[in-house]
N, C-alpha and C positions, 0 to 999 in steps of 0.2 A: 476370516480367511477360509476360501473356499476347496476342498481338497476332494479329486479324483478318485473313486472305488476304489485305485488300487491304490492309492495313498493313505486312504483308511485303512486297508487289509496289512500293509506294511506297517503303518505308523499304532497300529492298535494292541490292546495291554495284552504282553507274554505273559501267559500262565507258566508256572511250574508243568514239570514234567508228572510229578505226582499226584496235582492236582488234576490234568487233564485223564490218569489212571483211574483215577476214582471217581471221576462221574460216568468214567463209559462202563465201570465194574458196576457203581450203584444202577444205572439204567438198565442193564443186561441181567444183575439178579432178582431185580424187582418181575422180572415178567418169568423168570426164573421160579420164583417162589408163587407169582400169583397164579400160576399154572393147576395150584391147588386146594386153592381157591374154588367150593360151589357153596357156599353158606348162605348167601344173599342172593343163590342165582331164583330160588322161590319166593323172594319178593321184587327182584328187579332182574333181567337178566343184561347182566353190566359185565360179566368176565369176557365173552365175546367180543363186541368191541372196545374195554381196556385191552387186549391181549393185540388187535390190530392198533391201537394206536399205542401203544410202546414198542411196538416193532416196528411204526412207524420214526418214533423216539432214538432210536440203538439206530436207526441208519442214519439220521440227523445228525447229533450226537458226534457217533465215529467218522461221519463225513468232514464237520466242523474241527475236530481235533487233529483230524488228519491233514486240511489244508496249514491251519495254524504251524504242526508239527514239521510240516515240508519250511515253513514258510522259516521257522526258527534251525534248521537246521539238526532237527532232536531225530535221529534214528532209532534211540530208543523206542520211540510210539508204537513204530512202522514193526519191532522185534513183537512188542507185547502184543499186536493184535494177531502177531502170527500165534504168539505162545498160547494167546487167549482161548482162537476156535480153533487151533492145529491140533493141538495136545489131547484136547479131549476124543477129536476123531480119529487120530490115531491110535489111540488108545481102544477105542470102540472096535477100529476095524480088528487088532489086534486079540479081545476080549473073543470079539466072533470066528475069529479063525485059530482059538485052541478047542481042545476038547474037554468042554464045562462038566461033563455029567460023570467020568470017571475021575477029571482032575478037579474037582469041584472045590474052588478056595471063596470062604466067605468074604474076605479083604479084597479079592480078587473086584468078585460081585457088587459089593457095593461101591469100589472104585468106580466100575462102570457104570453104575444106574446114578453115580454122582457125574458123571462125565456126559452122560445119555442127556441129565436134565440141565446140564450148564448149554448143551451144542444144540437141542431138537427144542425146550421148553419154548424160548425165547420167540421162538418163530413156530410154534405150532399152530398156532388158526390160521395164518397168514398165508403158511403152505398147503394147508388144506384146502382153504379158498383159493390159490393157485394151482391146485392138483401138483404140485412138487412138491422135494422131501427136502424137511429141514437145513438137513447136510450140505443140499444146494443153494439154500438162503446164506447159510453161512459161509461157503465160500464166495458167492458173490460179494458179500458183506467185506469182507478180505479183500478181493479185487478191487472192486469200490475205494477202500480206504489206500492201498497202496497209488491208484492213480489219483487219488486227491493228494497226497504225501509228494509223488513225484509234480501233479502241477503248481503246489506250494512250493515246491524248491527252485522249480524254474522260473515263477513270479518274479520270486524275493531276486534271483539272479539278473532277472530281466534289468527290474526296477536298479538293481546295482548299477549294472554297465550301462545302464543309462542317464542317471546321476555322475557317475567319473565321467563320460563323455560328455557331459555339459559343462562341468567344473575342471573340468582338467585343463592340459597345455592340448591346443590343437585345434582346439573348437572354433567353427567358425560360422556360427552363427551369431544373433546381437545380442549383446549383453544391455538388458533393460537398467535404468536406473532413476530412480527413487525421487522423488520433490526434493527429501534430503537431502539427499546426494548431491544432485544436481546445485541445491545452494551453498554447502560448502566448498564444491570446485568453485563458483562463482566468487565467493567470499575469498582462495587460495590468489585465484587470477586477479582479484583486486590488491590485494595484500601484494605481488609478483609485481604489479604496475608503480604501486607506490613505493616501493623498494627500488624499483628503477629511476624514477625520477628523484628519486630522495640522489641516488649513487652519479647519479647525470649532472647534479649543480655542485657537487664536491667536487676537489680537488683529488688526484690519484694521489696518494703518499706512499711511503717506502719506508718502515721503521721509523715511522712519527716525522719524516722528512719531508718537503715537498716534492715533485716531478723535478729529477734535473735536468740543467739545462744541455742542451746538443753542445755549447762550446765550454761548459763544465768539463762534461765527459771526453771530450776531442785534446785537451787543454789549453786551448784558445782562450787568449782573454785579452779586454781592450785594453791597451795603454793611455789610462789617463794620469795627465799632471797635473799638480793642486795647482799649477799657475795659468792651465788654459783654459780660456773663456769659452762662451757658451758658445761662440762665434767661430774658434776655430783658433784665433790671433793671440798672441802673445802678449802680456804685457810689455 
């Protein structure tokens, strides 16, 4: 059986909510950590483009999770991607706008430079080679995922109301049916026929009785005598 894109998209295996958490976390700290990464860069220089194709990965990824996530109905997702790149730059814009150098908190500090490398890492060669900053990757990354989240929601809707409108009472257009099908009505209409003629050579009865008769029912009845002939006369 042959099935439509969006019958695949609809009819394909729901992940857990947790599960679709943890690969977009494992994808976004892998470029996260290999940001510091230069050990190999003097025999191969490979951090470069791993650092552009896992950023390529994290929009992949959170695009994929976000369709599925609209499509399931989970707004959880749609929270966590805000919690994921919101938090950290609020935090950051916050960090930048007290005054570090007389109120200088060490927890404070590495809050931030853990929040700097969760929001900017992920996307750092990417922006560079786009001449934009980080912070703009990541909210588009955000945008991105919310309208994949709302066009999976309205898929799943579409494909709804349009399954009850073919199934439902109303519809009118033709309802196909099946070789099956088609030979057990045949098989019904026979069995209908034979039934009928079977009922056609019977007699009607009435509580094991025969049809009675019109001068039964009227109570008309002949008068005959055991002495008149068949003729009419009299002995």
């Amino acid at each position: 059986m042959k099935y439509s894109p969006m019958e695949l998209f609809i009819k394909a295996r729901k992940n857990t909510l947790p599960e679709q958490i943890w690969v977009c976390i494992a994808a976004a700290l892998t470029s996260t950590f290999y940001f510091y990464e230069y050990q190999y860069e003097a025999h191969a220089p490979i951090r470069a483009p791993f650092l552009l194709f896992m950023t390529a990965v994290i929009f992949v990824i959170w695009i994929i999770c976000s369709f599925f996530s609209g499509r399931d109905g989970r707004f959880g997702f749609a929270i966590f991607t805000f919690l994921y790149w919101g938090l950290p730059f609020v935090y950051t814009l916050y960090y930048a706008g007290r005054d570090n150098v007389r109120n200088y908190d060490k927890w404070l500090s590495l809050i931030n430079k853990i929040a700097g490398a969760m929001l900017c890492n992920p996307f750092s060669e990417a922006s560079g080679r786009l001449n934009i900053a980080p912070q703009a990757m990541a909210a588009l990354l955000v945008l991105i995922s919310l309208a994949c989240y709302i066009g999976g929601l309205l898929l799943k809707h579409r494909y709804t109301a349009r399954f009850e409108d073919n199934s439902g009472e109303g519809y009118e257009g033709e309802y196909e049916q099946d070789e099956d099908s088609e030979e057990l009505n045949d098989a019904a209409d026979e069995k209908d026929r034979q039934s009928a003629e079977d009922d056609g050579g019977k007699e009607l009865t009435f509580g094991g009785n025969t049809t009675p008769d019109l001068k039964d029912i009227l109570g008309i009845a002949e008068n005959k005598h055991e002495n008149d002939t068949p003729g009419g006369e009299n002995e």
